[in-house]
C-alpha positions as CSV (number, residue, x, y, z in Angstrom):
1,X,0.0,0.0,0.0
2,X,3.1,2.3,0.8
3,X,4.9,1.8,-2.4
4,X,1.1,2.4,-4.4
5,X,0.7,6.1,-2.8
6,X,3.9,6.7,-2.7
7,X,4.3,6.6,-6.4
8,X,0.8,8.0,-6.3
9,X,1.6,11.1,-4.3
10,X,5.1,11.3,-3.8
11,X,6.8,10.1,-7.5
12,X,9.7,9.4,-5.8
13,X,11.9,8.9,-9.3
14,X,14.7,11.3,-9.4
15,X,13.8,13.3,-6.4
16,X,16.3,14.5,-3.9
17,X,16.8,12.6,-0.6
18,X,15.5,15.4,1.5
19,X,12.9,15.6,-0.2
20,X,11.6,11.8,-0.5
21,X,12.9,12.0,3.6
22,X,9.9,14.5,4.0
23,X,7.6,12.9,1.3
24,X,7.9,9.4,2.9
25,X,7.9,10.9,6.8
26,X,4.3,12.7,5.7
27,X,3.0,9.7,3.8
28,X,3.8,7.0,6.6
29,X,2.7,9.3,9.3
30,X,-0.6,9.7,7.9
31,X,-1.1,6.1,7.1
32,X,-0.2,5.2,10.3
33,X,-2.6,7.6,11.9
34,X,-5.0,6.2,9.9
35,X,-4.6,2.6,11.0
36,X,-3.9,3.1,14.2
37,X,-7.4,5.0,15.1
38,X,-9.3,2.4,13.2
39,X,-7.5,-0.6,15.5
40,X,-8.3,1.7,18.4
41,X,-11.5,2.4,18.0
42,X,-12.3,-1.6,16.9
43,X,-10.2,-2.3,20.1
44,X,-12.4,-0.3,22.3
45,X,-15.4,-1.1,21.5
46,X,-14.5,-5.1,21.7
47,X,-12.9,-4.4,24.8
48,X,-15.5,-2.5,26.4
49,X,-18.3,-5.0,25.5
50,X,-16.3,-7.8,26.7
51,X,-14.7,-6.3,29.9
52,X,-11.6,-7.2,29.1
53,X,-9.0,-4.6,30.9
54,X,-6.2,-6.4,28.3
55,X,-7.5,-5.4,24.9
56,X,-8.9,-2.0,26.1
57,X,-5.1,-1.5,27.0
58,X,-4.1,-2.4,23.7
59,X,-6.9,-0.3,22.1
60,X,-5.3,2.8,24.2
61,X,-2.0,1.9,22.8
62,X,-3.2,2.2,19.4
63,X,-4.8,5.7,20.5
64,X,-1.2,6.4,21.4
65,X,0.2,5.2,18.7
66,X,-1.8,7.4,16.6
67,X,-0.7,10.3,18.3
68,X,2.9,9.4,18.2
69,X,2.6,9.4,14.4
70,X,1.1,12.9,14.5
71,X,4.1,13.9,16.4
72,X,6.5,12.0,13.9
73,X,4.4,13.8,10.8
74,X,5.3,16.9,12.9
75,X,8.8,16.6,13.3
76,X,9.5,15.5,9.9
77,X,7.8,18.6,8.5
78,X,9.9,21.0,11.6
79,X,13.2,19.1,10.7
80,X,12.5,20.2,6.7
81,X,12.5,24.3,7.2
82,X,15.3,25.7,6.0
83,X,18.1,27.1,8.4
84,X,17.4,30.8,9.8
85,X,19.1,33.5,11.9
86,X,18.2,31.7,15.2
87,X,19.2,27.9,13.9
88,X,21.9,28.4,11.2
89,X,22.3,24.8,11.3
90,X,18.7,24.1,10.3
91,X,16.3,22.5,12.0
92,X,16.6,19.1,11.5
93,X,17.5,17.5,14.9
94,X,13.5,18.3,15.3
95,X,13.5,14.4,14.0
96,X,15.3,13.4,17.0
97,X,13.3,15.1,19.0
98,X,9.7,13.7,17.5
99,X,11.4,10.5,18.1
100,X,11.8,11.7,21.6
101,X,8.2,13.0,22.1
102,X,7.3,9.7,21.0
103,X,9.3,7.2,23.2
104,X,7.9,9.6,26.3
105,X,4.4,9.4,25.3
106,X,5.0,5.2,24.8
107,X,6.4,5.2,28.8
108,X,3.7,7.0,30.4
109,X,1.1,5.0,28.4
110,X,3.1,2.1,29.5
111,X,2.7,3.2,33.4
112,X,-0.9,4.4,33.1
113,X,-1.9,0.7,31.5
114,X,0.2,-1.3,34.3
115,X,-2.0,0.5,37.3
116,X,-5.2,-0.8,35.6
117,X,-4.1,-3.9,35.2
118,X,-2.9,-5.0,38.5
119,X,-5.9,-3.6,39.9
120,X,-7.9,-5.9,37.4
121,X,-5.5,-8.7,39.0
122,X,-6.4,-7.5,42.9
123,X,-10.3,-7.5,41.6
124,X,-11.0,-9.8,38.8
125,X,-14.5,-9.5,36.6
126,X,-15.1,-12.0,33.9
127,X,-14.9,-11.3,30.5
128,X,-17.3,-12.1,27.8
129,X,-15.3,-13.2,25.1
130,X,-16.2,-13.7,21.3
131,X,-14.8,-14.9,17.6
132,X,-15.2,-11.2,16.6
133,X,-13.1,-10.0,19.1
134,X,-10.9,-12.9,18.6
135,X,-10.5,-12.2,14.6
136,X,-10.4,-8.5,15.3
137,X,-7.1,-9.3,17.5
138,X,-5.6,-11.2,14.6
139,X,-6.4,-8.3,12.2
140,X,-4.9,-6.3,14.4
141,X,-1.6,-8.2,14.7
142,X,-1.2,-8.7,10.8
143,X,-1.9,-4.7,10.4
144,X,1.2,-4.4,12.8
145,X,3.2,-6.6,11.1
146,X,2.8,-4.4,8.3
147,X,3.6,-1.3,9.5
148,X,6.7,-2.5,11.1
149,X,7.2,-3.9,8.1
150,X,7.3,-0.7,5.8
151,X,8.2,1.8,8.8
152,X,11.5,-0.8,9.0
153,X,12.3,-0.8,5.5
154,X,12.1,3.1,5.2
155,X,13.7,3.8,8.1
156,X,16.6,1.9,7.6
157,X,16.6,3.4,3.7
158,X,16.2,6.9,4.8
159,X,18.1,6.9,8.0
160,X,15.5,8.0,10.2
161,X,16.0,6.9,13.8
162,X,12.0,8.1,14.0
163,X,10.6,6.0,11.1
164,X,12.8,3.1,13.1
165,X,11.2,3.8,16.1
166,X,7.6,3.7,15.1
167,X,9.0,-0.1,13.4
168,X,10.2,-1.1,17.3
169,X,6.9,0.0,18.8
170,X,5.1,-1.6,16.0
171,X,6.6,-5.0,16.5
172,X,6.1,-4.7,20.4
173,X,2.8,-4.2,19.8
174,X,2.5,-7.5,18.1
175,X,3.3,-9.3,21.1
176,X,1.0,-7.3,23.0
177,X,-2.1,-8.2,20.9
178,X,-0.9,-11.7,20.7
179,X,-0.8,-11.9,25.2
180,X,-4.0,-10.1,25.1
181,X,-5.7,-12.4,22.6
182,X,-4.2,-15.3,24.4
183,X,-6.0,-14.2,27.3
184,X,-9.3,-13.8,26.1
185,X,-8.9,-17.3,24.8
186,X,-7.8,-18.4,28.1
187,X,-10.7,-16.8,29.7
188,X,-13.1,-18.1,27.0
189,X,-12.2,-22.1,27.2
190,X,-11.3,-22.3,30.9
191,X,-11.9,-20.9,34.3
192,X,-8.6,-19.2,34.7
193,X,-8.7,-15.3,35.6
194,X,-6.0,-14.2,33.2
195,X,-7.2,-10.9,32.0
196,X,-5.7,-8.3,34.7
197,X,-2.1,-11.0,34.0
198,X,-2.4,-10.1,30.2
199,X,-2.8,-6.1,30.9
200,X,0.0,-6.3,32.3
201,X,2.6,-8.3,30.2
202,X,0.6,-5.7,27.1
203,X,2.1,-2.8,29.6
204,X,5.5,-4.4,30.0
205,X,5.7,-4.8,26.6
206,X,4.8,-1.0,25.7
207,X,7.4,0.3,28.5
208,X,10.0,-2.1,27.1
209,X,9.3,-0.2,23.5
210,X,9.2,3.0,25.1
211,X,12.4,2.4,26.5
212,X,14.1,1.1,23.4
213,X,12.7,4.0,21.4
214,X,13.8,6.2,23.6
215,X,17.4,5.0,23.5
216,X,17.3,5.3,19.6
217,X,16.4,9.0,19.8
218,X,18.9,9.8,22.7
219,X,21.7,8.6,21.2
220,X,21.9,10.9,18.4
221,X,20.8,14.3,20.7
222,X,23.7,13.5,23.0
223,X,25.9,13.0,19.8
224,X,27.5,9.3,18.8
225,X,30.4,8.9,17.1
226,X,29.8,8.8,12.7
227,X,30.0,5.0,11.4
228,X,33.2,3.1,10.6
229,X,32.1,3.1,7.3
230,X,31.5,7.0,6.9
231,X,34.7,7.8,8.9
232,X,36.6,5.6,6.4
233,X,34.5,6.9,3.2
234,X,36.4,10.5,4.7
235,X,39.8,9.5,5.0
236,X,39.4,7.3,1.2
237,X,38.5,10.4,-0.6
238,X,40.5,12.7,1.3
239,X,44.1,10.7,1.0
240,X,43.3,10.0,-2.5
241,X,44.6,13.7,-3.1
242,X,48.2,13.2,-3.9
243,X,49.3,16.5,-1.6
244,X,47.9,15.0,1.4
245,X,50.0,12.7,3.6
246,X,48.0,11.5,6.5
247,X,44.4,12.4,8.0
248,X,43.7,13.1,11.7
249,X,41.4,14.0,14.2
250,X,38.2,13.7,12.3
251,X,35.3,15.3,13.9
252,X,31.5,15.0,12.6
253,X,28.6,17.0,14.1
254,X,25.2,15.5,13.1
255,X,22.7,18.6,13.0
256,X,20.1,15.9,11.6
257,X,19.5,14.2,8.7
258,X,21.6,15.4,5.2
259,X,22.9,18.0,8.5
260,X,26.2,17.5,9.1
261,X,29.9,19.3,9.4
262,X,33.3,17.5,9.0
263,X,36.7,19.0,10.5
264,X,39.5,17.2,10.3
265,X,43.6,17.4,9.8
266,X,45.0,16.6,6.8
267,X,49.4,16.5,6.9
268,X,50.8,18.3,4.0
269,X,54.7,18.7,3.1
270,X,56.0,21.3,5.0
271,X,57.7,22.5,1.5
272,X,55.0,22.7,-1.0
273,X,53.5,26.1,-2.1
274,X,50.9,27.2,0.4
275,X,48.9,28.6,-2.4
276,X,49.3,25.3,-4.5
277,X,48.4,23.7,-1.1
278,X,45.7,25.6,0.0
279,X,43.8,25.3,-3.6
280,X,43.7,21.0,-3.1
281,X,42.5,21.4,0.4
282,X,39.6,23.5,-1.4
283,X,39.0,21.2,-3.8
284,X,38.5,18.4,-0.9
285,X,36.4,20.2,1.0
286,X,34.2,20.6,-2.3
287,X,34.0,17.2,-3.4
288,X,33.3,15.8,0.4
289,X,30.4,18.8,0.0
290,X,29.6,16.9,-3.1
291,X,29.5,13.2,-3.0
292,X,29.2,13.0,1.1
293,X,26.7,16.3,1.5
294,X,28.4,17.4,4.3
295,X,30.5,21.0,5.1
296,X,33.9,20.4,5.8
297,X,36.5,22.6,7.2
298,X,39.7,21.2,7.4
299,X,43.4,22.1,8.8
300,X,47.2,21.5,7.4
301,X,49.3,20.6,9.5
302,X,52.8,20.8,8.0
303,X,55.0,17.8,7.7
304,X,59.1,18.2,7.2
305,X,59.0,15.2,5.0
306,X,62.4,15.8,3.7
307,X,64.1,15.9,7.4
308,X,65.8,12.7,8.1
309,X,66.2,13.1,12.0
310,X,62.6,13.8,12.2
311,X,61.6,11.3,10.0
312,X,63.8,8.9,11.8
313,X,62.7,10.1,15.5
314,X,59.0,9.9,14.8
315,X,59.1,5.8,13.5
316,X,61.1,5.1,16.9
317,X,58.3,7.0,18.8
318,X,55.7,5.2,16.5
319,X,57.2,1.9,17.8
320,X,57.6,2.9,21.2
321,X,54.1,3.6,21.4
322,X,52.9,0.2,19.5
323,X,54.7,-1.7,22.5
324,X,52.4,0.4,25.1
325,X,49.5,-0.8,23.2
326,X,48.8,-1.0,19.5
327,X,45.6,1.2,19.8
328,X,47.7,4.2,20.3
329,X,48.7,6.3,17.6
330,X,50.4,9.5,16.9
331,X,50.2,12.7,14.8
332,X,51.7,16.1,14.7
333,X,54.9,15.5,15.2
334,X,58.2,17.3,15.0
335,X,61.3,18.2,16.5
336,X,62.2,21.2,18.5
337,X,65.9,22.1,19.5
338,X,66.3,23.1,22.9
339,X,69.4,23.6,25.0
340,X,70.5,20.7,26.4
341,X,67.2,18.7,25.2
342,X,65.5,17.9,22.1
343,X,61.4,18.6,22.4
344,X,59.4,16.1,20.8
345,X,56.0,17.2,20.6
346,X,53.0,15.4,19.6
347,X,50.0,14.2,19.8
348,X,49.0,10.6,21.0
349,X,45.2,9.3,20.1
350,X,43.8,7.4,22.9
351,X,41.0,5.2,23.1
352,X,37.8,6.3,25.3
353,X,37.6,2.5,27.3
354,X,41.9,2.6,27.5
355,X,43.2,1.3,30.7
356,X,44.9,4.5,31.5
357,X,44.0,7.7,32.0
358,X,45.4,10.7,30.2
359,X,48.4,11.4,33.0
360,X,49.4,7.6,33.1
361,X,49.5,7.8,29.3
362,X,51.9,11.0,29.1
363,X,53.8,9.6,31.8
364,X,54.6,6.4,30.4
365,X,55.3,7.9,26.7
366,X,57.8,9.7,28.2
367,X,59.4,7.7,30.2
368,X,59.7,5.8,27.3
369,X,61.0,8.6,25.0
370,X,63.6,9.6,28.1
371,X,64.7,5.6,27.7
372,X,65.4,5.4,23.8
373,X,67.4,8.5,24.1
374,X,68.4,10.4,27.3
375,X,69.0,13.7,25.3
376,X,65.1,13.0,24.1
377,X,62.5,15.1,26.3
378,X,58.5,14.2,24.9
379,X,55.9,17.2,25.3
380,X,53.0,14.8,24.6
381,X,49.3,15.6,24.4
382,X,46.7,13.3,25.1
383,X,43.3,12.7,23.4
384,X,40.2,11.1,22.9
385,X,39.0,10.4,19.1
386,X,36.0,11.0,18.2
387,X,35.3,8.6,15.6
């Protein structure tokens, strides 16, 4: 149905991802609004007339279901205005934070439901159950099926950590039609009182999808490091500029989706033009605008590639540093005369779970440094990557 009003509507051939991003956020929204009142309101009614305190908490889950894709249709239409004097980085973290909305709305509903229920357990009233509300229960599961279905597949196709959310709380809600219709069919063929039981494995199961949607939004708000994949998509098309050396200290900020800024280092001979220089470093910030659709700002850092002592210094240093421990590396790095001493200063990339902290790091590099050479003395400067 997706794919038929989405060529309907949307004509997705040849449009721009932002645009299909929008398109598709809209059109599943509104389908999913659609089908989640229509389970509700079957939901209700079958619950009500039944008085079973397990499907009328599904049936509210479907209300709030529909409302979380109202907010999701909302924040894919706030994350789509272009950037302004208040938000010159646009607007599209408003995603996130529909994803947010959502996985909040999902918990509350998740508490609310859990009261009734063990109250149902504490009183128990039988419920009249029937093969309507029995089909309507398997209806409702296939309907489910198929939203997490398409809200899967597009969300994994347009990177939207909302569209993958709705797909999580779709799929818990299969479960949580299946324990309530196992109830009623408990309560239909035997004497057991397992209605107020089923409300509340249906409210366990919408907490636990709250909670994982929840995480999904969070993650990128607080800021994750970019993919291994992206990270080495950057260095591929930035080393494959003959000027440029080496690559360092990458940084990506995700402003939302299509949204983000690269800085990085890129080590350039120490000898070359600057002008000659500073034209390729242009050129790779445009084509990293181009084929990656990010900004990029990035920084030379001179190397003295034609200075033996340096060059020789910096591959004992490198090896040093390997027997500390091989995730260690090191960039920046020269050689500064001093009297009595040499300086070598650099830069040493630590891992965020490392053994050490920062002072134990310097400590042992330069203890190290002090050992392969006495007349050595390392300024070293520890940090975290953020890739």
């Amino acid at each position: 149905m997706i794919s038929i009003l989405a060529r309907v509507f949307l004509k997705p051939e040849g449009k721009p991802e932002a645009q299909l991003r929008r398109g598709y956020g809209v059109l599943c929204g509104g389908v999913g609004i659609f089908l989640n009142f229509l389970l509700f309101l079957g939901k209700l009614l079958a619950g009500l007339a039944s008085g079973s305190i397990a499907v009328v908490a599904d049936a509210v889950n479907n209300l709030s279901d529909a409302g979380s894709s109202l907010v999701t249709l909302l924040g894919f239409q706030l994350a789509e205005q272009k950037p302004d004097h208040d938000h010159p980085f646009g607007h599209g973290r408003a995603e996130y934070l529909s994803g947010l909305v959502v996985a909040m709305l999902i918990l509350l509903m998740g508490v609310e439901l859990a009261k009734s229920s063990v109250t149902k357990i504490i009183h128990p009233a039988p419920v009249a159950s029937s093969g309507q509300m029995t089909v309507l229960l398997c209806v409702a599961i296939l309907v489910k099926l198929y939203m997490a279905f398409y809200n899967g597949r597009l969300g994994k196709r347009l990177h939207s950590t909302a569209m993958q959310a709705a797909a999580i709380d779709s799929l818990s809600d299969c479960a949580a039609t299946g324990v309530a219709l196992l109830a009623s069919l408990a309560e239909r063929f035997t004497s057991l009182a397992l209605d107020g039981w089923g409300g509340l494995l249906v409210a366990l199961f919408i907490l636990w999808s709250g909670f994982q949607a929840a995480k999904t939004t969070m993650d990128p708000l607080l800021g994750t490091p970019p993919s291994a994949e992206f990270v080495e998509e950057i260095r591929a098309l930035v080393l494959s500029h003959p000027p440029i050396l080496g690559v360092h200290d990458i940084i990506v900020h995700d402003y939302g989706p299509g949204r983000r800024m690269i800085s990085l280092h890129a080590e350039v001979p120490a000898k070359r033009d600057l002008l000659e220089l500073h034209s390729q470093i242009d050129h790779v910030e445009r084509e990293l605008r181009e084929k990656l659709g990010c900004e990029a700002v990035i920084h030379m850092d001179p190397m003295a590639t034609d200075d033996q002592a340096t060059q020789e210094a910096r591959r004992k240093v490198v090896e040093l540093v390997r027997c500390i421990d091989s995730d260690i590396t090191i960039h920046d790095f020269r050689l500064v005369p001093k009297q009595g001493c040499t300086e070598l200063i650099f830069d040493a990339a630590v891992p965020f779970d490392f053994r050490l902290n920062d002072q134990e790091v310097e400590k042992k590099i330069a203890s190290a440094v002090r050992i392969l050479d006495s007349g050595y003395r390392a300024m070293v400067r520890v940090e975290r990557s953020y890739t």
